[in-house]
N, C-alpha and C positions, 0 to 999 in steps of 0.2 A: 334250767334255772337253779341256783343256788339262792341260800337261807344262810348268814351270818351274821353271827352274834357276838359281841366285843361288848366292853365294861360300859354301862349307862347309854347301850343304844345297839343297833341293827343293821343289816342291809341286805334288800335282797337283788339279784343280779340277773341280768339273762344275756346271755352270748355277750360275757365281759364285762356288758355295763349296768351299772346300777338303776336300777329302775323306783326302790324306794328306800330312803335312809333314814334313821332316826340316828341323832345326836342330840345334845346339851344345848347347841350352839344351833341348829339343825332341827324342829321337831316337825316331827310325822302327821299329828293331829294339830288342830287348835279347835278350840271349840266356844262358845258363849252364849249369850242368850240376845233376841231381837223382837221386835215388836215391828208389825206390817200391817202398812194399808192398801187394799186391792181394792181397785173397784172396774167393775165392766161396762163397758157401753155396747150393745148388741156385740158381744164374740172379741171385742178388744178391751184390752186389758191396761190398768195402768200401776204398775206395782211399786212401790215403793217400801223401804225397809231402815227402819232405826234401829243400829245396832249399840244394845246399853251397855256389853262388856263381852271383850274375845281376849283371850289369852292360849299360849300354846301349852301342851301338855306334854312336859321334861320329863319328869323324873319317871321312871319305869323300874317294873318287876315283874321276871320272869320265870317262869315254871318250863318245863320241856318233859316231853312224854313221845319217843319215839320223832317221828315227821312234826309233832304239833305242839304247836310255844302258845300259851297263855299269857298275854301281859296286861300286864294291870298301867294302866295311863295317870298317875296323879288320883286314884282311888274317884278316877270320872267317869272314864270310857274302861272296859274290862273287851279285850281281843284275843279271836282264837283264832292265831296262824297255822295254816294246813299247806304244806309244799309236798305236793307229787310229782315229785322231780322229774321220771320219768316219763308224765305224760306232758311235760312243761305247761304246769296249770297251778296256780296257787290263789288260794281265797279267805279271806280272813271278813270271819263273822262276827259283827259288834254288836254289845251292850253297856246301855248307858246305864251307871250307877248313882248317877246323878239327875234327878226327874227335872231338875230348872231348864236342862240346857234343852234349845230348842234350834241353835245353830252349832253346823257343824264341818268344817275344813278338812280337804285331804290335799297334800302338794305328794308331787310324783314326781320324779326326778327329770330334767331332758334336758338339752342343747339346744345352741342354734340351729347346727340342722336337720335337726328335727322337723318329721311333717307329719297330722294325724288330720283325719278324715271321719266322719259319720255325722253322731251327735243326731241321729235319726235322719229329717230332711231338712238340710239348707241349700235354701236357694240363690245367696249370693255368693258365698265361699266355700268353693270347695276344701281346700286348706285349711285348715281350722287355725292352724298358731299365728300369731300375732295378733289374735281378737278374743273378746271374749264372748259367748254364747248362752245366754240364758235359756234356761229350758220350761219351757210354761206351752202348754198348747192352746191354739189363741186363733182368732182371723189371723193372715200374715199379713195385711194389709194391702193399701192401693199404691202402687207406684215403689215403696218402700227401699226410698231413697229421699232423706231430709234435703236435698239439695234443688229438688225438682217440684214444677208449679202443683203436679198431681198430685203428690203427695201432700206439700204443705194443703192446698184446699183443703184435702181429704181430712187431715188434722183440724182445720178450723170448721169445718161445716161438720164432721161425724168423731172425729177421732179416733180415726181409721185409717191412718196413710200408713202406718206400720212401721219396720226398721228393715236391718239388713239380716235381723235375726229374728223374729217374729214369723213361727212357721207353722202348719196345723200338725207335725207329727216328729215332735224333738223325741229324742229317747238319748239315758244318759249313759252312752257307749261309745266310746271313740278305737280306730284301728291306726296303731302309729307307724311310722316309716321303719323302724327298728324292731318290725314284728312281732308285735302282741296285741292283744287287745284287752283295754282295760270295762268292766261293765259293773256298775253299782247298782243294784237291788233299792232300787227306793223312789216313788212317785211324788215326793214332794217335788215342791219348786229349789232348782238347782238351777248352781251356774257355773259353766266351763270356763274357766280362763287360763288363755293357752300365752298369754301376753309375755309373760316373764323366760327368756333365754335359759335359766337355773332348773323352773321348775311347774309345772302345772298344779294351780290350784281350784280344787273342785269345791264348791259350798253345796248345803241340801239344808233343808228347813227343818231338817230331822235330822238323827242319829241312823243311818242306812241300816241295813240287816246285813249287807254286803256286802264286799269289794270281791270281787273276780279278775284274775287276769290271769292269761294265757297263751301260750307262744307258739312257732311255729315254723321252719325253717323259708317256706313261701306264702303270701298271700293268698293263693288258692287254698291252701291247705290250712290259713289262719280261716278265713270264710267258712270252712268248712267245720270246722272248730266252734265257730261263733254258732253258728245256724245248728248243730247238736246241739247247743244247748239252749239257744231261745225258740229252733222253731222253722219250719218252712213252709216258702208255699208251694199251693198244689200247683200242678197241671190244668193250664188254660182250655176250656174243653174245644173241642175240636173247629166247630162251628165258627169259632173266633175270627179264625183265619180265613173265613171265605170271601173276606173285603172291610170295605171299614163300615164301622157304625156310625148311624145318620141322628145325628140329635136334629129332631122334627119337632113344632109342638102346634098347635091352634086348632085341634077339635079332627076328628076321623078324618074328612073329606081334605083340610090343605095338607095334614101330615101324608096320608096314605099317595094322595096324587102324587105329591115330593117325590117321593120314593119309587111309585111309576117313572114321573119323568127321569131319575135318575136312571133307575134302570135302563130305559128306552135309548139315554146317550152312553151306556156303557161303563157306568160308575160299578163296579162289583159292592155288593152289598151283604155285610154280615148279617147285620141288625138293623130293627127301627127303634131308637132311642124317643121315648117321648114322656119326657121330665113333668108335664100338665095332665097327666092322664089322670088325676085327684082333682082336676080344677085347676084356675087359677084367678089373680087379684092383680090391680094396678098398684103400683108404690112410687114417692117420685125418685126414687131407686132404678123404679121399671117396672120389666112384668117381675110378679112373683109366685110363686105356687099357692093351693089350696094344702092347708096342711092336715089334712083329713085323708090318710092313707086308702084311699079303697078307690074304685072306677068312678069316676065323672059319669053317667050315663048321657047328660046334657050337652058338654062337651066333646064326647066322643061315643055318642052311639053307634052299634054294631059294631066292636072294636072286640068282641070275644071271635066274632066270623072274621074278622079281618086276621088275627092274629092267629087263629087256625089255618088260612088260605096260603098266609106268607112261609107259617112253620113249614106247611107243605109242598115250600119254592127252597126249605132251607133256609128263610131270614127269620130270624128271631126277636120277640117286641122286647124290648126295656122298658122300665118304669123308674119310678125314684122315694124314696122313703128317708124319713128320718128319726131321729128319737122322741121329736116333739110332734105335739097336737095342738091347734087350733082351739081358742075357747068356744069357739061357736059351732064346732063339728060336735057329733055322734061321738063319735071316739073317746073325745076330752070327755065328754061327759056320762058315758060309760064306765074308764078312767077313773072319774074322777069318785063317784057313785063308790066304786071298788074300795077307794083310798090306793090310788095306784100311782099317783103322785109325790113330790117331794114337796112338801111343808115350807113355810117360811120358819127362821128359828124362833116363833111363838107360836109355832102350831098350825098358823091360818093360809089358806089357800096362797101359794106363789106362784105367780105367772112373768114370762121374760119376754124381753121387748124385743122382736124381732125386727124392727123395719116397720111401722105401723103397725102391724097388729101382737095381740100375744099368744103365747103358746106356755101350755102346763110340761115341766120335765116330768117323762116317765124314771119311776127310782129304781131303776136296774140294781140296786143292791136288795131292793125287795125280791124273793124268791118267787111268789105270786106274782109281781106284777113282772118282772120279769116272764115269768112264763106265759103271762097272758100279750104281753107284748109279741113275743115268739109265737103263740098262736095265729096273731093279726097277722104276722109275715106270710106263717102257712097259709092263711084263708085269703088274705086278697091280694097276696100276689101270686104264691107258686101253687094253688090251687088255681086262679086265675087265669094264667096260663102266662105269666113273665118267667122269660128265659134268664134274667138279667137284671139289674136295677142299680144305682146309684145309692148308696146308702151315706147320705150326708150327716152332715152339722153334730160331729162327736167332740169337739174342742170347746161347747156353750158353757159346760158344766157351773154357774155360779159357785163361788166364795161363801155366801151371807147366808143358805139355804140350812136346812136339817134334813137328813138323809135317812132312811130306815134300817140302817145297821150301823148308825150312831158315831160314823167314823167322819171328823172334820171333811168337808168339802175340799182343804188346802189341799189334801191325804190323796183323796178322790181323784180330785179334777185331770191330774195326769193319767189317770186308768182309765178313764170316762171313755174316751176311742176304741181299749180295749173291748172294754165290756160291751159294747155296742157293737163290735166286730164278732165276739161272740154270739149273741144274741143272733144276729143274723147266718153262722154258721151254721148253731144249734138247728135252727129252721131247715136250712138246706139240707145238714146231715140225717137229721131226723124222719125226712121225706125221702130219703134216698139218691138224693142231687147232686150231690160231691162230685164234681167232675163236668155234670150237664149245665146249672146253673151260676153265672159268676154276677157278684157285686162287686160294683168298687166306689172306694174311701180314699178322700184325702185328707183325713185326721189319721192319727197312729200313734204308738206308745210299746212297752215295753210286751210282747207278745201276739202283736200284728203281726208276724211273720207265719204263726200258727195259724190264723183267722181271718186275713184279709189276704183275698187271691187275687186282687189285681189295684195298687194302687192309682189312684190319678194328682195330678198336679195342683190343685185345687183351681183361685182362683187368678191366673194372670191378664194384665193388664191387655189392650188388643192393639201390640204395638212392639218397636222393637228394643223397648228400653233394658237395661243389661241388669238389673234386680227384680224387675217385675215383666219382661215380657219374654219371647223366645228364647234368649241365652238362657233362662234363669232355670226353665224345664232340664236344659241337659246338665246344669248341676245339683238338679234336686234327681238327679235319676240317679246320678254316681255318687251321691250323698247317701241315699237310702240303699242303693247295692252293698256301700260299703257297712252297713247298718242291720246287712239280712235280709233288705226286702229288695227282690230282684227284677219284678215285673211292676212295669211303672209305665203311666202315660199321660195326654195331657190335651186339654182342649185344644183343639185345630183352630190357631187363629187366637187364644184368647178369650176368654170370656169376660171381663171389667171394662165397660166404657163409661166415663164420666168425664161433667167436662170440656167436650166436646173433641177428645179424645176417641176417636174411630179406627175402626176395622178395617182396613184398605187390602183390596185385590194383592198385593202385592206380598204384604204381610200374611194372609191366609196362605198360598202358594208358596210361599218360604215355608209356614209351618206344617204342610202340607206336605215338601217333599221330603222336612226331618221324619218325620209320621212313619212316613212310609219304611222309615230302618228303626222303629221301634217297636215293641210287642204287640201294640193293640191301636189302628187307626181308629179318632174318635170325633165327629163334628158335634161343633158347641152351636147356636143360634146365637146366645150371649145376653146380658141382660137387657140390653134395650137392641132387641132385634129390627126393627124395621131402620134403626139408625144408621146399621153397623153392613158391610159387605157381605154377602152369602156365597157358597160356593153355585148355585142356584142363578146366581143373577146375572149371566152372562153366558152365551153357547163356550167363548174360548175357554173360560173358566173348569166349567160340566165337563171339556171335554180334556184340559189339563188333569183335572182331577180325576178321570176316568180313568186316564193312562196312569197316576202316581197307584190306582188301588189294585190295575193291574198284575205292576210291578209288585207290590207288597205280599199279591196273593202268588206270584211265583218264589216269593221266598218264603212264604210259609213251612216247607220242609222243613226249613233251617233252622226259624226262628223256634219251633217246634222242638228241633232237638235242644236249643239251646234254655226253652223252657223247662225241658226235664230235665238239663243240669242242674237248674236251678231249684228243680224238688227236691233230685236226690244228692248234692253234693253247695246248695247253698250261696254259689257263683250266678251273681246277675245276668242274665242277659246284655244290657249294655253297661259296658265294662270300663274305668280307668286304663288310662294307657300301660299303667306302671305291674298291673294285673298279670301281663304277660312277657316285659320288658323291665324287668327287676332292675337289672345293671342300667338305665339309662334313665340318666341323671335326672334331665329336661323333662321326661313322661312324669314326673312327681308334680309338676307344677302347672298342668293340662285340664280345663275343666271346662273347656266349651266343644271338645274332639271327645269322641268314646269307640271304642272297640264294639263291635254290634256280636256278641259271642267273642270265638277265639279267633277269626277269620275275614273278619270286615272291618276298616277304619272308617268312619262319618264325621265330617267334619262340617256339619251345618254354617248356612250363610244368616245371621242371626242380626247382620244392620239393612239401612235401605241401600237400596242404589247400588248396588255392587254386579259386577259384569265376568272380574275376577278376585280369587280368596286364594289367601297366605295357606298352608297345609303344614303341619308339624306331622312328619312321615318316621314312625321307630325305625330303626335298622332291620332291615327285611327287604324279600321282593315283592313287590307292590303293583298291584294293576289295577291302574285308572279305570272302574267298572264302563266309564260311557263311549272312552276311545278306547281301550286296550292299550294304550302308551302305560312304560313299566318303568317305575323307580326303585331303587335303591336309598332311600331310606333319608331324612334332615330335612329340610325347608323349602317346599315349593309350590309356586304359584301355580294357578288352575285356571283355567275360564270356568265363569259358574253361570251358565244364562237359567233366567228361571224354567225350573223343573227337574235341572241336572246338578244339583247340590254334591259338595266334592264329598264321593264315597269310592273304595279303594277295597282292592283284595286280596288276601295273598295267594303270590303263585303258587300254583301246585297245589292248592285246597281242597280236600277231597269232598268240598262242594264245589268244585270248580262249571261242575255242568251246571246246575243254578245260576252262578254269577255270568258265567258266556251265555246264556239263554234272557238272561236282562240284556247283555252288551249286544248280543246280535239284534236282540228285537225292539229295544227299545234307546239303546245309544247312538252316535254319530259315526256314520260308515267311514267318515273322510277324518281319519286321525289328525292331519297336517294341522286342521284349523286347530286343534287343544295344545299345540308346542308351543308356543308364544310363550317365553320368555318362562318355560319351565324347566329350568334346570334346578339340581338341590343344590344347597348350600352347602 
């Protein structure tokens, strides 16, 4: 990177091209003041903002000291530019000299084709330019897409159907096509806008502490780059990979049988996921949890002999937790007794509406109750004996509250997933579990990559629509890889029915055979279970699914190594095309196919009805994992019947014994039938 500097302005450059310029005609900043109204309705948000005066900031003066320029912005903003040429990384750290301004603008230079990628997780666009992306963590909504029945409902009966950008774990980082990555230090509410041809402009509700960017001659090596400095995650512990995890719930005897019968038809089984083990309640939502973190003994007696019996078969129990408390549990009022709560801003008790009932925020910025909260992890769960647990609902954090380290909620509300991600690490590290016990989060924020070891997708709809249901997982996987967090997964089948919007065999089976080429298989029940399909409710089903967890647990070596790339060098597991396929064009604009590592293509079947599926193949030789039929690389059809979803790999892969050990034992012996009209393009 170079740093130049010319009369009444700047520019700094990386491989040629300009990345930020200040001129007269041209400025760097703008900055102003706004007045905003938020309000929430259970986890959605509706933000609105009046801006009373933005202007840009001309005139400059500057100081230089070796590598570091001081400039002074219109005696408003005061910036200290730091170029370490050598490791092409440059950061300039801001202060405001002016206490009014409360809004604040960065544009970044680009082009048309230009492509940038992150922005934490989205799940309709992988591509980020030509939209703009607010970043607020929030529900991402139902359906979230204004053009469809589901959503509108969802708008008019809750205020919930969401957008195309409404996601639980934005973070404000983007990685561009022209290798770098720029990342801004600051939790307020901000917003990407990648719309403009000339230039990207960033807004934040604050004056940041930070701009960071930094370069890199590869993608891999930018990742790499990123994740030193925000953070990685660990290693999945071993037990992971012994099959997939069964989300079970209705009291000891129907979850445990479940899990027999599974067994009995050959399902391999990591875990027993049972999200009610605290109780549960009716809502006309559906079922919903007790939010009174500790054992149900009513609902699930003998459930500490259960969860010893299984540990000693190798399957491990989950549970589920979150930041809130129930006002009518123990806990809350515990809690509450403590002063371990967040205040309304008069002082008086504030409770949030979850779904019918309410729950008290624990104030994670109290030290105390922070630590008493990390206690309750220790004592009822991993004292308990959960391997594992769900650690939900970090994105709630209210607006209108008072907090106990006095810093606005606006401030807050983005670190709220953090801190809660912490909270739960501390627990694990503190017990000595680092490695044995995994949680996962589908909220996130700037420093999830340190503290949350296994994301999930949160909540999608149970169906195949292209913003909220199956496609939408495989670009929030390559959204957030490109973001740092590289182990990602997602309910089997969906979890959102409303409506009368259901779970169909067909749809669970499609997501079922994506599953199987992602880090972590996971079954959902969903929220209105008896409505929705089960993998359960049918012998052909039990015994498809049997063979998908098969196959999953003979790639486990793989997936395994490709997990510890992802500790120690910051590269996702499932990967954009472009990851490894730099030079080709086409791989930049790819966000429903991923690289599963460096050695596998997946190209999930993600509408109904499909018999055969289109394939965007990079230049490479390619082998068809279910026949062994070999391509060369551009556009081609497949037969996809369900269970054999088009996945691909390369020849000569010194996993190659893995991949022929799937194709022999569980592909079609008779290649002739997969030729149909598959040539490339």
């Amino acid at each position: 990177m170079e740093f130049v500097l010319f009369k009444d302005g700047f520019s700094l450059r990386s491989y040629g091209k300009e990345l930020i310029t200040h001129t007269q005609e041209n400025p760097f900043l703008y900055v102003g003041y706004g007045e905003e109204t938020v309000e929430m309705y259970r986890g959605n948000f509706k933000i609105q903002d009046y801006i009373i005066e933005r202007y840009p900031l001309k005139n400059i003066t500057v100081e230089q000291l070796h590598n570091q320029y001081t400039i002074n912005f219109d005696n408003k903003i005061k910036a200290v530019f730091t170029l370490l040429e050598n490791a092409g990384l440059f950061i300039i750290n801001f202060e405001k000299t002016d206490t009014k301004i409360n809004r604040f603008w960065i544009r970044i230079r680009s082009d048309e084709y230009e492509k940038c990628y992150g922005c934490g997780e989205q799940m309709s666009y992988f591509n980020l330019k030509g939209r703009n992306f607010p970043l607020w963590t929030s529900e991402p909504g139902v359906g979230r897409d204004k053009t469809t029945y589901v959503t509108w409902r969802s708008d008019v009966e809750s205020k919930a159907g969401g957008d195309y950008y409404t996601t639980n774990y934005p973070q404000p980082t983007f990685v561009s096509s022209r290798h770098y990555y720029l990342h801004i230090d600051s939790t307020a509410y901000a917003d990407f806008d990648f719309k403009n041809n000339q230039y990207h402009e960033l807004q934040f509700w604050e004056v940041p502490k930070q701009l960071r960017i930094e370069t890199a001659p590869t993608f891999m090596e930018l990742l790499k780059k990123l994740t030193d400095f925000l953070g990685r995650q660990p290693e999945l512990p071993d037990w992971i990979y012994n099959g997939a995890i069964l989300g079970l719930q209705g009291g000891t005897e129907r979850a445990f049988s479940l899990a027999e019968r599974s067994l009995e038809k050959g399902v391999q089984v990591a875990g027993i996921w049972c999200q009610d083990w605290a109780g549960k309640r009716t809502t006309s939502f559906g079922k919903r949890l007790n939010w009174n973190w500790k054992w149900n003994r009513e609902l699930y007696p003998s459930l500490p002999e259960k969860i010893k019996a299984y540990k000693e078969k190798n399957i491990r129990f989950l549970a589920y937790n979150n930041p809130y408390l129930v006002k009518e549990g123990d806990l809350y009022q515990e809690g509450k007794d403590k002063g371990y709560f967040a205040s309304g801003e008069d002082g008086r008790e504030y409770l949030v509406d979850f779904g019918e009932f309410d729950c008290g925020v624990v104030d994670l910025t109290n030290p105390e109750a922070y630590d008493w909260y990390k206690e309750l992890i220790k004592k009822y769960l991993i004292e308990f004996g959960a391997d594992g647990w769900m650690a939900d609902f970090g994105e709630y954090l209210p607006t209108d509250l008072k907090l106990w380290n006095g810093v606005s909620p606006l401030i807050e509300h983005n670190r709220w997933p953090v801190l809660w991600a912490k909270c739960n690490y501390d627990a694990v590290k503190e017990t000595g579990n680092l490695g044995r016990i995994v949680y996962f989060m589908r909220a996130g924020g700037i420093g999830s990559q340190k503290y949350c070891p296994l994301l999930w997708a949160g909540d999608q709809s149970v169906d195949f629509s292209i913003h909220d249901g199956l496609a939408s997982v495989i670009c929030g996987a390559l959204s957030t890889g490109m973001s740092g967090c590289g182990l990602h997964h997602s309910d089997i089948g969906g979890y959102t029915s409303l409506f009368n919007n259901l779970r169909t065999k067909e749809v669970f089976l499609r997501w079922a055979e994506m599953a199987v080429f992602t880090p972590v298989m996971r079954t959902h029940e969903g929220n209105r279970p008896e409505e929705n399909f089960q993998y359960y409710d049918d012998a052909d089903t039990m015994k498809q699914f049997g063979r998908l967890t098969k196959i999953h647990r003979i790639l486990a070596p793989y997936i395994k190594d490709m997990a510890k790339m992802n500790a120690e060098a910051g590269v996702p597991v499932q990967r954009a095309l472009f990851l490894h396929y730099e030079e080709d064009e086409k791989a930049y604009g790819i966000q429903t196919e991923y690289l599963l590592g460096g050695d596998m293509l997946v190209a999930p079947v993600y509408l109904p009805g499909i018999s055969e599926w289109d394939v965007y193949l990079p230049p490479d030789q390619w082998v068809h994992i279910w026949s062994g039929v070999e391509y060369e690389g551009g556009t081609v059809t497949v037969k996809a019947p369900m269970g054999y979803t088009p996945v691909f790999y390369r020849k000569n892969s010194r996993y190659d014994t893995i991949f022929k050990k799937i194709q022999n034992k569980y592909g079609i012996a008779d290649s002739r039938q997969w030729r149909h009209n598959n040539q490339a393009e």
